[in-house]
C-alpha positions, -999 to +999 in steps of 0.1 A: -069+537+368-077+530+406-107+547+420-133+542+452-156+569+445-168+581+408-186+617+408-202+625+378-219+657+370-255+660+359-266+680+329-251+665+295-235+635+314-262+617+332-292+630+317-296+648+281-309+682+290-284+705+278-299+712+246-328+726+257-311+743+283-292+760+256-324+771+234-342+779+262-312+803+273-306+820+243-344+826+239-343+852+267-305+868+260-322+873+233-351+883+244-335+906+276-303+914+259-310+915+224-281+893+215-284+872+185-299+835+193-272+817+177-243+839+194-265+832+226-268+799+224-228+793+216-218+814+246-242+796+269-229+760+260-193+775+261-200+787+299-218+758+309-212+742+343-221+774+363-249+781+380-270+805+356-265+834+368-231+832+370-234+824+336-247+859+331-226+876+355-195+865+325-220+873+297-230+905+310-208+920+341-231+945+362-260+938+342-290+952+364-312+925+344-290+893+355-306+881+383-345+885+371-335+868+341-319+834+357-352+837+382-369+833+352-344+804+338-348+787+370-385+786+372-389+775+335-361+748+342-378+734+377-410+725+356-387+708+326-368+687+351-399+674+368-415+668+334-385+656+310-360+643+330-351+606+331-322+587+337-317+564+306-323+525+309-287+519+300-273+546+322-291+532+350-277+497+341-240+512+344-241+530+373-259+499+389-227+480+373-201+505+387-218+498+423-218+462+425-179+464+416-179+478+450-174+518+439-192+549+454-214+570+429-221+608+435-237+633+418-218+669+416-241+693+400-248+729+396-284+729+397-302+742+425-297+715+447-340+707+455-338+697+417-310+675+421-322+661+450-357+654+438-343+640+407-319+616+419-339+603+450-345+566+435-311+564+410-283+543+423-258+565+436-251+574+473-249+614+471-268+639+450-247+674+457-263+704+440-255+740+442-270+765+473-267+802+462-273+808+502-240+796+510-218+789+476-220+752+486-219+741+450-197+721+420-157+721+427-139+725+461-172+728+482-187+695+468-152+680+468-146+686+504-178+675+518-174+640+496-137+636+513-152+637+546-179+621+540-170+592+520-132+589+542-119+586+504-089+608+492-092+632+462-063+608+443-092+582+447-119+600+437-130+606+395-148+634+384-165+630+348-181+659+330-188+673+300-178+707+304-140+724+301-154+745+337-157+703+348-121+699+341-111+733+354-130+729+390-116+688+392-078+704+384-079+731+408-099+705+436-066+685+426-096+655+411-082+631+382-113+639+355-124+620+328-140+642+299-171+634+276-158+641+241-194+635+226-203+671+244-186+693+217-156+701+232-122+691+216-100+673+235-074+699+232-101+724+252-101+698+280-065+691+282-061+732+282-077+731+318-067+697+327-035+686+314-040+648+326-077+646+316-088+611+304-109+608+277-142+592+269-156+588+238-192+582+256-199+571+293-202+537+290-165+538+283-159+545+316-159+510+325-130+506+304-110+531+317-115+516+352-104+481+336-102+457+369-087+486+393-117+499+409-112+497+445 
């Protein structure tokens, strides 16, 4: 497939955080909600790609408890990102590869955007988009739109790869072709449900493949 600019989400794609995000998660439903850990956990991964709260929001609609619970998510998960998170040697190596064919690299995440930022300021990529509960700048359309501008490069040239079925939803509805990570846990069925033209990846460093010689 063509493509000028590649846009890959964060958590679970780049970087291998989303198994503690999911046990630290069900920890407090549990602990808040007195759900069991295991259901927690499950419904957490299955939501995934929102910002936390949101998250909850689904979990738990009108829940008074919501938003001092994802405060508490969010301050836990600003010291784990500073501490544990790396961007592996060979993913390094590929998105250095992807660049020197000539293709744009972004980051579209749903982390607060300070952590994406801080995390991403020596990687080789040219934007680091993360999500701004201020405004709703975050994952899908607003990220989308602000990487059309800003890169002059249709959405029909732009590649969205995440690991998440929300991933496929938000690059369907933002009209993004998507490639999908099927070493996250979801079927391919589940992607193809919210993005009938999904490609798929058995791990990120088939993306090269996919691209073959037609990056732009």
């Amino acid at each position: 497939m063509k493509a000028r600019l590649i846009v890959f989400d964060l958590d679970g794609t780049l970087i291998d955080t989303m198994g503690d995000y999911a046990d630290r998660a069900a920890m407090l439903i549990e602990t808040h909600y007195g759900r069991d850990f295991d259901w927690a956990r499950r419904r957490y991964l299955e939501t995934s790609g929102l910002p936390f709260i949101r998250q909850l929001d689904a979990l738990f609609p009108g829940d008074a408890r919501n938003e001092a619970v994802a405060e508490a998510f969010e301050r836990w998960k600003d010291g784990y990102l500073a501490g544990h998170a790396r961007l592996a040697p060979d993913v390094s190596r590929l998105l250095e590869d992807l660049r020197a064919r000539g293709l744009r690299l972004a980051i579209s995440s749903n982390n607060l955007e300070p952590y994406v930022t801080r995390l991403a300021r020596d990687w080789p990529v040219d934007a680091a988009l993360g999500y701004r509960p201020e405004d709703g700048f975050g994952k899908g359309e607003p990220h989308f739109r602000w990487l059309e501008a800003q890169f002059r490069t249709p959405r029909g040239e732009m590649l969205f790869v995440g690991d998440s079925t929300n991933d496929a939803r938000l690059a369907r509805e933002a009209g993004v072709p998507f490639a999908a990570l099927l070493d996250a846990g979801f079927e391919a069925g589940a992607y193809r449900r919210h993005h009938p033209e999904a490609r798929l990846l058995p791990d990120l460093h088939a993306l090269e493949g996919l691209l073959g010689d037609h990056a732009a």
